[in-house]
Phi, psi and omega in degrees: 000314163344292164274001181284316188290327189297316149359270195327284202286327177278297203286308177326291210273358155301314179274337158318299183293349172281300192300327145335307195271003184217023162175080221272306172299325186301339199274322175336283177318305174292319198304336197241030166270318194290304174321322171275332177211098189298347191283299169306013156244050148294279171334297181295331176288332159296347186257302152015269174293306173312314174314308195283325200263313155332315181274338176294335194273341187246010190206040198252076167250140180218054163236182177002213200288351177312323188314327192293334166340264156345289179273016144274319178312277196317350180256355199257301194306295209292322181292348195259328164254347164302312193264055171253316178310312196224073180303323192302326176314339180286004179286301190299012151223050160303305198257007177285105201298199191271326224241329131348276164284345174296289173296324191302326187273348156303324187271334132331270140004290198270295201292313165319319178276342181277340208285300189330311173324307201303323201290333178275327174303277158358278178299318176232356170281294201306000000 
């Protein structure tokens, strides 16, 4: 089970990070749907959070690269109930300009697909 989540959870985030780094306005855009009314990403924080607690319940390795697994559930798990708790926080890059979230999620991006790369490489190559 183990290794199906980490698969799983590694590509995903290999193509999340891609998709950052090569398509910085569409992300610009969903963001600043939240931003103007934070109560509509209840549903992805709620999918979030099940998510994150699912690979933590199927996935608690903390050796080598399986940890990034691991300490993605656990950042899903956290990010998925703060902002179910405290929605307004989706507020604050509200005053961050377009061309701003535009390079902060490319240099994002680019640090997501390589560490995904290494991991998909692990999980699912090796």
């Amino acid at each position: 089970m183990s290794e199906i989540v980490a698969s799983v959870a590694s590509v995903t985030l290999l193509v999340l990070g891609l998709s950052f780094l090569l398509q910085p306005p569409m992300w610009v855009s969903y963001l600043r749907v939240f931003t103007a009314d934070p109560h509509r990403a209840v549903p992805l924080n709620l999918m979030m959070l099940v998510l994150g607690l699912l690979i933590v319940a199927a996935h608690s390795e903390w050796e080598g690269w399986a940890v990034v697994v691991t300490v993605l559930g656990w950042v899903m798990v956290a990010k998925g109930a703060v902002n179910l708790l405290f929605p307004q926080i989706l507020k604050l890059p509200a005053g961050i300009s377009d061309a701003s979230l535009r390079t902060y999620l490319r240099i994002v991006g680019l640090i997501t697909a390589a560490i995904a790369s290494v991991v998909v490489y692990d999980a699912v190559l090796k």
